[in-house]
N, C-alpha and C positions, 0 to 999 in steps of 0.2 A: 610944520616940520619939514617941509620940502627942498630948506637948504641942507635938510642932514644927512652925510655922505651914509649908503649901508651898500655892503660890499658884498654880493651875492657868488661865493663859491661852491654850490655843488644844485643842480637843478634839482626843482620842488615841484609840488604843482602847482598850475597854471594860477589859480584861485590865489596863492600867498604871491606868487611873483608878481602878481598883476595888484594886490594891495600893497606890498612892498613900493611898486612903483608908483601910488597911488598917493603913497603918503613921503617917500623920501626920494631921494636924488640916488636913483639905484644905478651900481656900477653893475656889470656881470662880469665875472672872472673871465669865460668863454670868448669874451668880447675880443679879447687882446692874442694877440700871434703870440709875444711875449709877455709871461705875466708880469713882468720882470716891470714892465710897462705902465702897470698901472699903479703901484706904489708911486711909482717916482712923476705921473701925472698928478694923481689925485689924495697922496697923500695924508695931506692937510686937511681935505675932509670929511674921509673916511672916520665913523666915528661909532663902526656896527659892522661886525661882519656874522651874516646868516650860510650855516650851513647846513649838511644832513648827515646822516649814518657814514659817507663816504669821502666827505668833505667836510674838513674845518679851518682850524688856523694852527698851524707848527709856528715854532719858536722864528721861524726866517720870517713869515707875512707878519707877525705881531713885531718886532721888532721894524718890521717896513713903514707900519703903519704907527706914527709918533701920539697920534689925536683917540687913537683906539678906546673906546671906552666898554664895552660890552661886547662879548658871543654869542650869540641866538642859535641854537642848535635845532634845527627839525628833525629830532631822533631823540631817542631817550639814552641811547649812547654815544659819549662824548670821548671814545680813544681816539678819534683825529686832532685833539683841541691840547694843545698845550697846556692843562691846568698849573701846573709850576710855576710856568711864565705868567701866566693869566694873575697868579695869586701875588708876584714876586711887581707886576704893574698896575697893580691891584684895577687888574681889568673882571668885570662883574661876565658870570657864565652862568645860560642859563641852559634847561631842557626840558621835556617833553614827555613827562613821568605820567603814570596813571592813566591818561588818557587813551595807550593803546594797550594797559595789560590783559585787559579780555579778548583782546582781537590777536594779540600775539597767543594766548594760552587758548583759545579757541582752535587756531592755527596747529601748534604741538601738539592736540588731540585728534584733530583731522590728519595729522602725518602719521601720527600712532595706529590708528584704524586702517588709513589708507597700506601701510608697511604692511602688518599684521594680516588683514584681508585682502592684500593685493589687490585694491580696486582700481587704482590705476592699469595694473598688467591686465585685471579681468573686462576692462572697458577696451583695450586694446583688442584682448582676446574678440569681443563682441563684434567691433568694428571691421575684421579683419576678414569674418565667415568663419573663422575656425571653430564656433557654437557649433557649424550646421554639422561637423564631422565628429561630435565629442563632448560629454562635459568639459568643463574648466575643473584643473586639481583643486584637492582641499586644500584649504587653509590655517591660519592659527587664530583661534581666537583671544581677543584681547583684554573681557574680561576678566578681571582676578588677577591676571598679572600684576608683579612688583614692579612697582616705577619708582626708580630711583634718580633723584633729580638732586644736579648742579648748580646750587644757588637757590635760597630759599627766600628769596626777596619778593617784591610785588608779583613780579611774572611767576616765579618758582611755586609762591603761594595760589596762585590762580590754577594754575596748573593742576596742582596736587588737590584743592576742591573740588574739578571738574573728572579727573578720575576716580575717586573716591564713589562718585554717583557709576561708576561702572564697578564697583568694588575691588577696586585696586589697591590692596595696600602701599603707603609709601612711606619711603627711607628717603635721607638728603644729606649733603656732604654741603658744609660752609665753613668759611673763616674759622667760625666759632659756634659751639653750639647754641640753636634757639631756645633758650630757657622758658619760653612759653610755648613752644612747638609741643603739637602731639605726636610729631612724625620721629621715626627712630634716626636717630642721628648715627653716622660711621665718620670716623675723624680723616679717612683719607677716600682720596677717589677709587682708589684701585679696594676697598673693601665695601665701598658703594657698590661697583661694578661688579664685583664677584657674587652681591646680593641681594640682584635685580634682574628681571627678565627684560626691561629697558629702562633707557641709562636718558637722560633727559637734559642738555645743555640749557643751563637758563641765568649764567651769571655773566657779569662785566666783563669785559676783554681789558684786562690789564697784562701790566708784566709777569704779576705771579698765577694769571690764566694762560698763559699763550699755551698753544698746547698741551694743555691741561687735561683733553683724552689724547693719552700715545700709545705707544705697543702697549708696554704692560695693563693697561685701563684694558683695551681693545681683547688681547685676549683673557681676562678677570670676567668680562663681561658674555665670551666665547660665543660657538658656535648655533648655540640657541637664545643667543642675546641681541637687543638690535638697539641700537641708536641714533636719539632723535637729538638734531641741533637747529634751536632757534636762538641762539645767542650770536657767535662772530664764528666767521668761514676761521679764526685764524686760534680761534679753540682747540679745533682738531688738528692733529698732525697728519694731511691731508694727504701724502704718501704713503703712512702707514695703513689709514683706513682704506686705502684703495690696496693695498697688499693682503689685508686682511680679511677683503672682500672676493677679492679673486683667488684667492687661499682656502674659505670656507672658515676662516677662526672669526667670523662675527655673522652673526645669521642677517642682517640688514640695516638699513640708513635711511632714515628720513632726515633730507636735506633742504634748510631754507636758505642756508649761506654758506658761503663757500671764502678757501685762501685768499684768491687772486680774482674776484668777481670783475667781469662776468665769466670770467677764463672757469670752463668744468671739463675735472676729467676725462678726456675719451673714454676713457675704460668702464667710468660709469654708467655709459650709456647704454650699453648690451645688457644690463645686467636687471633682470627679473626684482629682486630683493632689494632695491634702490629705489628712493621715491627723493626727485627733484625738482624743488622750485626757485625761482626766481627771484630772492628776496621781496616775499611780499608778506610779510607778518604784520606789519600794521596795513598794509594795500587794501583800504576800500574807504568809499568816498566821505562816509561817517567820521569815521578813527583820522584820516590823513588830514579833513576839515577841521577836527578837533585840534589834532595839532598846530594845524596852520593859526589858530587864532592865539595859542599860547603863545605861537613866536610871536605876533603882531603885538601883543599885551602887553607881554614881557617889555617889548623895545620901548609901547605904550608908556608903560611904567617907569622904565628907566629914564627917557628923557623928560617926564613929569615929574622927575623928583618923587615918584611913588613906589614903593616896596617892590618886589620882582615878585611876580604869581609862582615862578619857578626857579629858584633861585638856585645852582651850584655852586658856585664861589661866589 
């Protein structure tokens, strides 16, 4: 397969670039000053483009690219990837489902603990000597708490079983209700929010998500509410939450993504009740490996004429 173009726009790890390169004629986006540059080099045969969470293909590179045949996503979310276009050239999309929902819902339990018990502030506290002069304030404890969670899909479901073992009741707001769910369903977010002690982002970043926590969610959810987002930075309405955090109308945040990544708010930084990371919800060598070979499969598949392991369109 080494004359088949694949067009590498958003950096993976090392492991998949390096089989990527291994088995096809890899382009890297990075490569080029203009990207403008490499449509109109290589074109013809380009016939694969792999991306991730922050890279895919919009309607201008699929449209560049005439030979297009498939999207290999290294993410289990695909709002970079034009599906319309994908569907309307009937170009084949794949992603990266399953393979990281216990390590993203691992993640949103460790942000929930970490918020709740300040462990990050109380590690700071530690590091700093301020022990030697003091306890460290109390806390909140996170057992029992109502989690009420956004999206009651693979991740939403992972999630909502792993609190359950701290007995946490929980509530969940989707599309539509899960008729085989046990979880109490609220038909809108702002009555989720109003009937949770935290509020849990765990669905797709489309158009009818953008912002999908705003003011009214943020204060429903109030000053003894905290919210956790492991879904898309562009979920939250990212000025609001930051007014509402230096306001006192949301008790705290646990953050794995953010609007404008890697761009975070100054403001969040000062602030005690704020827990930030780096986008790394599926981040470890296990879960990123597991992905990495779905992509490979996947393209495996496609140019074998054999079924997609993971097929979106």
């Amino acid at each position: 397969m080494g004359s088949i173009g694949v067009l590498l726009v958003g950096h993976v790890m090392p492991y998949l670039e390096q089989e990527l390169d291994k088995r096809y004629k890899l382009f890297r986006a990075w490569d080029y000053p203009n990207a403008a540059q490499l449509p109109s080099q290589h074109a013809t045969s380009v016939r694969a483009v792999v991306g991730n969470s922050s890279a895919g293909a919009d309607a201008a590179l699929i449209e560049a690219l005439p030979k297009l045949e498939i999207v290999s996503s290294f993410s289990v979310g695909v709002d970079k990837v034009d599906l319309e276009k994908c569907r309307e050239k009937g170009i084949r999309v794949t992603y990266t489902p399953d393979v990281l929902t216990d390590e993203v819902a691992d993640l949103a339990i460790g942000l929930m603990l970490s918020l709740l018990r300040r462990i990050c502030e109380s590690d700071r506290f530690v590091r700093s000597g301020k022990w030697k002069h003091g306890a460290y304030k109390l806390t909140t404890k996170f057992s029992g708490k109502t989690v009420g969670i956004i999206g009651l899909g693979r991740i939403g479901q992972a999630i909502a079983k792993r609190a359950e073992a701290f007995n946490c009741p929980i509530s969940y707001y989707s599309r539509t209700e899960k008729r085989d769910s046990k979880y109490k369903y609220y038909p809108s977010v702002v009555e989720l929010a109003s009937n949770c002690d935290v509020l849990v982002v765990a669905c797709p970043l489309t158009e009818e998500t953008h912002h999908i926590v705003n003011r009214e969610v943020m204060n429903a959810l109030g000053p003894k509410g905290y919210l956790v987002n492991i879904g898309r930075g562009k979920h939250v309405d990212e000025a609001e939450l930051v007014s509402a955090l230096l306001e006192g109308r949301l008790g705290g945040a646990g953050l794995d993504v953010f609007e404008n990544e890697p761009v975070v708010p100054q403001e969040l930084f000062q602030l005690e009740n704020v827990v930030l990371l780096p986008h790394v919800g599926s981040a470890t060598v296990e879960t990123r490996t597991a992905m990495a070979d779905l992509v490979l499969g996947n393209l495996e598949a496609h140019f074998l004429g054999k079924p997609l392991l993971t097929p979106l369109v």
